[in-house]
C-alpha positions as CSV (number, residue, x, y, z in Angstrom):
1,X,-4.1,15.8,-17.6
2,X,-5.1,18.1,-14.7
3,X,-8.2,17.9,-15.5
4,X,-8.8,14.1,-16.1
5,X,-9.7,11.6,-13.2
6,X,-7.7,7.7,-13.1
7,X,-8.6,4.6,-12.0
8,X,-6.2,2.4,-10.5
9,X,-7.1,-1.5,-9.9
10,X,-4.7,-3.2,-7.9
11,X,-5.8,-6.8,-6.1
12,X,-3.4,-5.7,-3.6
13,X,-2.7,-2.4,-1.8
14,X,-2.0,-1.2,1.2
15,X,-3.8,-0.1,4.3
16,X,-4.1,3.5,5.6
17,X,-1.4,3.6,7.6
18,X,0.7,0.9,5.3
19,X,0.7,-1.9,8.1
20,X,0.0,-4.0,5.6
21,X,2.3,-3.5,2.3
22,X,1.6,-5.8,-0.4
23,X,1.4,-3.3,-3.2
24,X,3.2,-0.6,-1.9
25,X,4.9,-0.2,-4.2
26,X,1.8,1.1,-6.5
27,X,0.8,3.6,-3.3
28,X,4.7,5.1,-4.4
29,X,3.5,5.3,-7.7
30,X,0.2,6.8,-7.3
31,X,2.0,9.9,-4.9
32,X,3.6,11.1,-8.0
33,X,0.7,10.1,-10.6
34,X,-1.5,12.4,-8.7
35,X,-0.4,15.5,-9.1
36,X,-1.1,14.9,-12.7
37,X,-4.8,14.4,-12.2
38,X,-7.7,16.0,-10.5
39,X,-8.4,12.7,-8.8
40,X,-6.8,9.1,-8.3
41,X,-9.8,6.4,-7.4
42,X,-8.0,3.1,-6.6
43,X,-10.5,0.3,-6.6
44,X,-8.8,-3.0,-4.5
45,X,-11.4,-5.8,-3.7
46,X,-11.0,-8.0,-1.0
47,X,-12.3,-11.4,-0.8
48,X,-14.8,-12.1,2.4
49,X,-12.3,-13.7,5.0
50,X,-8.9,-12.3,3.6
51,X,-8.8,-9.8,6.1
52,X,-8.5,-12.5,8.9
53,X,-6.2,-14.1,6.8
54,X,-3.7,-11.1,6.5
55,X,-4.6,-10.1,9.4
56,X,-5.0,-6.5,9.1
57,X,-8.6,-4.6,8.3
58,X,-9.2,-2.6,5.6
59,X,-11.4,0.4,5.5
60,X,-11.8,3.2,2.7
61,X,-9.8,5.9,3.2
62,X,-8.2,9.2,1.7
63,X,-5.6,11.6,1.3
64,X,-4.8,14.3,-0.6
65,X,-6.8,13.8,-4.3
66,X,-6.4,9.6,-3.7
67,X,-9.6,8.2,-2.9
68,X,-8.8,4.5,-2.1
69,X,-12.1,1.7,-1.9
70,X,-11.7,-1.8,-0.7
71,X,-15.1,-3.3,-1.6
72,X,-15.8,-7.0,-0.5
73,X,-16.9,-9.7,-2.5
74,X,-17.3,-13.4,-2.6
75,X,-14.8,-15.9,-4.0
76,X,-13.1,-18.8,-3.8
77,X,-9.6,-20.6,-4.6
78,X,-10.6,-22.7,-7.1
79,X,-12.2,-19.7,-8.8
80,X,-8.6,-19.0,-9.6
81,X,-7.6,-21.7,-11.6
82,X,-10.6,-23.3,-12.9
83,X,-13.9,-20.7,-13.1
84,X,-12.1,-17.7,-14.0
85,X,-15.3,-16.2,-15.4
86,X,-17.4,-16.5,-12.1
87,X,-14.5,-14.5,-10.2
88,X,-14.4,-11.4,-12.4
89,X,-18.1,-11.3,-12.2
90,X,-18.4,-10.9,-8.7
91,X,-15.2,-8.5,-9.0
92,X,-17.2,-6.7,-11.2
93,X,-20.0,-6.6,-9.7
94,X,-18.7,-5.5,-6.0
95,X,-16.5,-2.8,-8.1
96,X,-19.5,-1.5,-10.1
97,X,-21.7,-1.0,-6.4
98,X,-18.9,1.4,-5.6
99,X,-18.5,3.5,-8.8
100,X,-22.0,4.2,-8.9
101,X,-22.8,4.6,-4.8
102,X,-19.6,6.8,-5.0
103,X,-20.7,8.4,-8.4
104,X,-16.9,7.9,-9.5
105,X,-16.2,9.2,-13.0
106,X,-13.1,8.2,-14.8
107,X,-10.8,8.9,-17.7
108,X,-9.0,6.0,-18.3
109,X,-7.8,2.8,-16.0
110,X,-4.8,1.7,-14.8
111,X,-4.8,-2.1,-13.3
112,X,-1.8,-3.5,-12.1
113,X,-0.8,-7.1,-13.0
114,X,-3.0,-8.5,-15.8
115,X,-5.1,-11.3,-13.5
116,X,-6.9,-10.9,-12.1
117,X,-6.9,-6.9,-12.0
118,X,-6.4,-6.8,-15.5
119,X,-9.5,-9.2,-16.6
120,X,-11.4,-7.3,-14.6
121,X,-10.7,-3.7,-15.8
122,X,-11.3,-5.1,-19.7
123,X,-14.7,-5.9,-18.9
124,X,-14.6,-1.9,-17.2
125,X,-13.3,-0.7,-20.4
126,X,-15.9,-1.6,-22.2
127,X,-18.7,-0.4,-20.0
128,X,-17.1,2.8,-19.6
129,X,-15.5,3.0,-23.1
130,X,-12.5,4.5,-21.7
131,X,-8.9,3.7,-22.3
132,X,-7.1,1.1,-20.0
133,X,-3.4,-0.1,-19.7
134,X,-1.9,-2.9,-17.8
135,X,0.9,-2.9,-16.3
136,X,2.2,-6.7,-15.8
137,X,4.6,-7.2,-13.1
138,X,5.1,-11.2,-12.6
139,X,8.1,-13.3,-13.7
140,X,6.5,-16.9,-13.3
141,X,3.1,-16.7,-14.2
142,X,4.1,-14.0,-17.3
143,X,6.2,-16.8,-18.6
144,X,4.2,-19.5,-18.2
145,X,1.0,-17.7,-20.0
146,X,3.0,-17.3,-22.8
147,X,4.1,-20.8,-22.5
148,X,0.8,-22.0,-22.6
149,X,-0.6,-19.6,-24.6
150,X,-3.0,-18.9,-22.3
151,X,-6.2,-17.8,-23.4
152,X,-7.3,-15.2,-20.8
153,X,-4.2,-13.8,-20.9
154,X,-3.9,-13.2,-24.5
155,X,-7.5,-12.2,-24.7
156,X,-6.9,-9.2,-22.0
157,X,-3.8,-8.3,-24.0
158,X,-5.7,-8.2,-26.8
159,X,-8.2,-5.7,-25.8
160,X,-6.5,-3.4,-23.6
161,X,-5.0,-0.5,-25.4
162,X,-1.7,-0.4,-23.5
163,X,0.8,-2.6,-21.9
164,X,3.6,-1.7,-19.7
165,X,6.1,-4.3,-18.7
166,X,9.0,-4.1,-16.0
167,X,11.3,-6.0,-17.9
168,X,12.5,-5.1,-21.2
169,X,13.7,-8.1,-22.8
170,X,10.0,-9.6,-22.5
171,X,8.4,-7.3,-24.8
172,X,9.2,-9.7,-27.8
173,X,7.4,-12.4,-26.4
174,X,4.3,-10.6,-26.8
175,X,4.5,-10.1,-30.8
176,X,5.3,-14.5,-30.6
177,X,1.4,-14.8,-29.3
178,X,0.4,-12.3,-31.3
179,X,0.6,-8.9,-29.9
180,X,1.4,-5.9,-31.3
181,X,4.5,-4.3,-30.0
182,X,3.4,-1.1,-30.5
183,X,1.3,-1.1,-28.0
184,X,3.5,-2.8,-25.2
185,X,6.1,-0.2,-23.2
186,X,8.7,-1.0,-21.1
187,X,8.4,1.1,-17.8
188,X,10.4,-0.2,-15.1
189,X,9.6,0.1,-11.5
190,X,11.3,3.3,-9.2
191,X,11.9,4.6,-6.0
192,X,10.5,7.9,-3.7
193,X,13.6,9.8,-3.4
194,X,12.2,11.6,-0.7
195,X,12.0,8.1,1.9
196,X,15.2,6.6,0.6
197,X,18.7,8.8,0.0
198,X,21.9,8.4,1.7
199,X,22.0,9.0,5.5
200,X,24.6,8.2,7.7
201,X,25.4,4.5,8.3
202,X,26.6,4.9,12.2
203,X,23.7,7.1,12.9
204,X,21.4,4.8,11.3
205,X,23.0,1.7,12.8
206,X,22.7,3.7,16.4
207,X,18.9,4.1,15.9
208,X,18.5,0.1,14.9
209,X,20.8,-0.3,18.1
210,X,23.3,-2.6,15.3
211,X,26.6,-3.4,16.1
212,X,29.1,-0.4,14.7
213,X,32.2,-3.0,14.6
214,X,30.3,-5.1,12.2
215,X,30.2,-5.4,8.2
216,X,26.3,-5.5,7.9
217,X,24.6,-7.5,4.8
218,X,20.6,-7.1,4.5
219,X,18.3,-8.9,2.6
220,X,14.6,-7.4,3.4
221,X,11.8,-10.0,1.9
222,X,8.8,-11.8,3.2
223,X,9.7,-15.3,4.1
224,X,6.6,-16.7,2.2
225,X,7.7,-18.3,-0.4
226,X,11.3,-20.2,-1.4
227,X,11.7,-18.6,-4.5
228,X,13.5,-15.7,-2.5
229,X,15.8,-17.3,-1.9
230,X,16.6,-17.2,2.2
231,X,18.0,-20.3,2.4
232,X,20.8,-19.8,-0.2
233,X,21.7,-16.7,1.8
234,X,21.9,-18.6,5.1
235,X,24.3,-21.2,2.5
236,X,26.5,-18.4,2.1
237,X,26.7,-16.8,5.1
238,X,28.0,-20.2,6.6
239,X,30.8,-20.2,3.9
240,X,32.1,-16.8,4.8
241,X,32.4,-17.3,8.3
242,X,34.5,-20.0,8.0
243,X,37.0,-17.6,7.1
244,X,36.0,-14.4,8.5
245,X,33.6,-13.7,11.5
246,X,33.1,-9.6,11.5
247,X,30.0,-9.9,9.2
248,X,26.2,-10.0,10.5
249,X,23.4,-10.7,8.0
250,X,19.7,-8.9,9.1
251,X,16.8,-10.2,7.6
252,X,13.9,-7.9,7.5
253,X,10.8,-9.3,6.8
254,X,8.4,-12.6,8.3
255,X,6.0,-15.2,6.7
256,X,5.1,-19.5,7.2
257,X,9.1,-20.0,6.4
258,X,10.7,-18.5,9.6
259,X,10.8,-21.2,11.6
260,X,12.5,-23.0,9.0
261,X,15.0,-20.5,8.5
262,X,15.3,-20.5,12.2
263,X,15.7,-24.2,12.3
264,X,18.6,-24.0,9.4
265,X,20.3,-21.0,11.4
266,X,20.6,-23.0,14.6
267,X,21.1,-26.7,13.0
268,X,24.4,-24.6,11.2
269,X,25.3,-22.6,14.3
270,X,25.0,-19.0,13.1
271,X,23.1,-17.1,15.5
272,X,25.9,-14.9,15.8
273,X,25.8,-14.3,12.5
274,X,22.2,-13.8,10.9
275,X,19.2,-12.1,12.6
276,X,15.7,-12.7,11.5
277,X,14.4,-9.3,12.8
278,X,10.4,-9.8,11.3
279,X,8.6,-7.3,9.4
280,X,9.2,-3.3,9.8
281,X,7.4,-0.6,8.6
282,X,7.9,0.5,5.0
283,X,8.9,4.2,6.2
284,X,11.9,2.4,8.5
285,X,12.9,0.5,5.7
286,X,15.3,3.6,4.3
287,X,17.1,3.5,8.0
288,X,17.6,-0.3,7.5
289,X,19.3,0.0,3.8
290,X,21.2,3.1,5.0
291,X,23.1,0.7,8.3
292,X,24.0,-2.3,5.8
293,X,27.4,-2.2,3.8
294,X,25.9,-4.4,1.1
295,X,22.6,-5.5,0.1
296,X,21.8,-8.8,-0.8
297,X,18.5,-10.5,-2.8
298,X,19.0,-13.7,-3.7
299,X,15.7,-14.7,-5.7
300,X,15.3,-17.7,-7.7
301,X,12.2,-15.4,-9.4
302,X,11.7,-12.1,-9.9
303,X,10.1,-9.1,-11.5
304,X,11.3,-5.7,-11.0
305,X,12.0,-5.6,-7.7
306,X,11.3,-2.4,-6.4
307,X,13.8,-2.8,-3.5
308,X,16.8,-2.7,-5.7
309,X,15.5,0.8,-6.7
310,X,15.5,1.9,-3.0
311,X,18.8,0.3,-2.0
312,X,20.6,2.3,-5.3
313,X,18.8,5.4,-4.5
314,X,20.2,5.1,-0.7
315,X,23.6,4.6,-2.5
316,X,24.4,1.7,-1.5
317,X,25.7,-1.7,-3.8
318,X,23.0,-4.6,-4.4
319,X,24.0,-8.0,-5.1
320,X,20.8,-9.6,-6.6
321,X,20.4,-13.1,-8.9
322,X,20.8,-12.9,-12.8
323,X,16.9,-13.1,-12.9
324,X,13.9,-10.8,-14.1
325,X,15.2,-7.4,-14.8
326,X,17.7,-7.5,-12.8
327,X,20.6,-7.3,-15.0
328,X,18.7,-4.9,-16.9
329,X,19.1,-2.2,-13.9
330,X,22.5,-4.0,-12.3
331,X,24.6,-3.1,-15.6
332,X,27.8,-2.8,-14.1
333,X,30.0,-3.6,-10.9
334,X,30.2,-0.2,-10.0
335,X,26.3,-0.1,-9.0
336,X,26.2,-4.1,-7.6
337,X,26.9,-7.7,-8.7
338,X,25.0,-10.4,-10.3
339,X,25.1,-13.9,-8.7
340,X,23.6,-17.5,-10.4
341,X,20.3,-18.1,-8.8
342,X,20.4,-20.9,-6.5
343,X,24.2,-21.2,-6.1
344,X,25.3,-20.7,-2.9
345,X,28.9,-20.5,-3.4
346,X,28.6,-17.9,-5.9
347,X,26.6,-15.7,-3.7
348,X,29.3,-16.3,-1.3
349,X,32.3,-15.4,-3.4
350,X,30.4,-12.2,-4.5
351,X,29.4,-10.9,-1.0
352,X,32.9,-11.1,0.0
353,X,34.5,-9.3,-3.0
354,X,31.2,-6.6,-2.2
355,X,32.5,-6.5,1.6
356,X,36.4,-5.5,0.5
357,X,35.5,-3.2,-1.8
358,X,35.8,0.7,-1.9
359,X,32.1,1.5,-3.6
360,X,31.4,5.1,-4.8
361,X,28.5,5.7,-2.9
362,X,28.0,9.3,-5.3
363,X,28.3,7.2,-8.2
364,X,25.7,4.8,-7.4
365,X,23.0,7.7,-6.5
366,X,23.6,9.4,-9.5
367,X,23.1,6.9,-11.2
368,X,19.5,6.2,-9.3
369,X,18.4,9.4,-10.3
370,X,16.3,8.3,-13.5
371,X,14.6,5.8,-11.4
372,X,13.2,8.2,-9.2
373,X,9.5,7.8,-9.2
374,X,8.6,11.2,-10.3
375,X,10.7,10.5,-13.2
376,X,9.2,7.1,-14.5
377,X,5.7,8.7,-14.1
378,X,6.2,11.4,-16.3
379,X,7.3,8.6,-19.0
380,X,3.5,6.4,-18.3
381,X,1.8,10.3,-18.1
382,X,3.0,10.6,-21.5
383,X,1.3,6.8,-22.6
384,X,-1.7,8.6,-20.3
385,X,-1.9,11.2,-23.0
386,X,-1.4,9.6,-26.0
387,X,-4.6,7.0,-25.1
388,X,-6.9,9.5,-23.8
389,X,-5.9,11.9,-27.2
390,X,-7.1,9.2,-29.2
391,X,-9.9,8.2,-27.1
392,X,-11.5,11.0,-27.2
393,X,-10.8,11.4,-31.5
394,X,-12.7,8.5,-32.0
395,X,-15.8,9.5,-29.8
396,X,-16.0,12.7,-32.0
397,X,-15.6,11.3,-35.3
């Protein structure tokens, strides 16, 4: 495909130099999609006044064969909800200025969670006549579209030409509103093997200036939202200390809930024992996982979360909730355990029994291997081919 130019959509991505990281996890993706193309355009459009909001700034920028656009455009919450159509058309409209000021020519489209990325990029397909593919990451709002049967959902299944979903056990629920399976793949998410492999835990622990007499449990995860969980971590880590006090739970990440979290850590005494560290850069992150003895995410919600992928692939074990795909990657103890979401006991009893025991740290990275990024690429390349193969059949028949 060497010769053919992709288009990524993505509502989210990150900044230039990644200090903001929502979607970063589709900037992993795109370093190993591009060696398969002449050139990668991704297309994010901001809403006027996000930028304050997130607090960063976005400008175009490039590297390598990427060519990344943030165009601006006008919108509105209760466009989200309620006048779906009028926020695709100015979506469309501010994406349309920037293919044809930048003269960007395309092969197919890749957008990256089906609204509203993916109800923008059908309305692309059709003006281009190219392929597109979508690749749905969400666990609540997948669920309750099919619930619903919601119509703008179904519709942009419907006409897209390929979908790829995290979690395997979901594709089914496509054929129930009517979607054929043959078109929907299950591609998980992965990992950049070259950021996060096994280093040394003292040497790491030395750098992050942690204690080296400590058994260290991370949990890394904005504190935006509930539905991650925190507060059933901060449960549990009161439980164990009541019988052992050599553990210290770091918390990497920082949203609206930290003072909350803060408020539960002091109203429970455990300031010894949990540190809310804030937000670090995504290339420390592998230094982080590589000083813990056990990671720890207990979501009420999830996709695919991509940090599993770079805690196995640094070798160490991952206690996570019996939620999304999940247990679809955590298959056995010797890679982690699975926990009941929402239980804090449970997370309890299994942190302890991850804290006494031996893990093969070799056993876990070889089994990481086939969700190296470069490795679930080559599996969407070959859904790449097959579309733009048939693609271009038709427009010569």
């Amino acid at each position: 495909m060497r010769s053919n130019n992709l288009l990524v959509i993505a509502n989210n991505f990150p900044n230039e130099d990644n200090s903001y990281v929502a979607g970063i996890f589709v900037k992993e993706q795109i370093k190993y999609l591009k060696n398969y193309f002449q050139t990668v355009y991704v297309i994010s459009p901001v809403p006027y006044g996000m930028e304050s909001l997130r607090k960063t700034t976005y400008r175009d920028y490039q590297y390598e064969n990427v060519k990344v656009f943030f165009p601006k455009y006008f919108n509105v919450l209760f466009f989200y909800t309620r006048l779906r159509s009028i926020w695709v058309y100015f979506e469309i409209k501010a994406m349309l200025e920037v293919i044809e000021r930048e003269g960007i020519d395309f092969d197919l489209i890749h957008a990256h969670f089906t609204w509203p990325s993916g109800a923008v990029a059908v309305k692309l397909k059709k003006y281009f006549n190219v392929p597109l593919i979508i690749t749905e990451h969400t666990s609540n709002t997948f669920q309750r579209s099919i619930d619903k049967k919601d119509k703008m959902f179904i519709n942009t299944w419907k006409m897209c030409d390929a979908i790829m979903r995290v979690r395997q056990k979901d594709i089914f629920l496509f054929e129930y509103i009517g979607i054929t399976k043959n078109k929907v793949f299950h591609i998980p998410n992965g990992f950049n093997h070259s950021s996060f492999f096994l280093y040394d835990t003292f040497e790491c622990r030395k750098r992050l200036n942690l204690p080296k007499n400590k058994k260290i449990i991370l949990n890394v995860g904005n504190l935006y939202s509930e539905v991650k969980g925190h507060k059933y971590l901060i449960e549990a880590i009161n439980i164990i200390v009541k019988n052992r006090k050599d553990i210290l739970c770091v918390v990497v990440g920082s949203g609206k809930l930290e003072s909350n979290l803060r408020g539960q850590i002091a109203n429970l005494e455990l300031e010894d024992h949990i540190k809310l560290v804030g937000s670090k850069p995504h290339g420390d992150i592998s230094l982080w996982i590589n000083a813990c003895d056990v990671f720890v995410l207990p979501s009420l919600n999830e996709g695919n979360p991509t940090v599993m992928f770079e805690c196995l692939g640094c070798g160490k074990p991952f206690i996570g909730t019996k939620v999304g795909g999940i247990p679809e990657v955590i298959v056995s103890n010797d890679y982690g355990l699975l926990v009941e979401p929402g239980n804090a006991q449970d997370l309890a009893e299994k942190i302890e029994i991850a804290l006494n025991k031996n893990w093969d740290e070799g056993n876990i990275l070889n089994y990481a291997k086939q969700y190296r990024w470069e490795n679930i690429t080559s599996q969407m390349v070959t859904i790449y081919d097959e579309l733009c193969s048939r693609n271009s059949n038709l427009k010569s028949a």
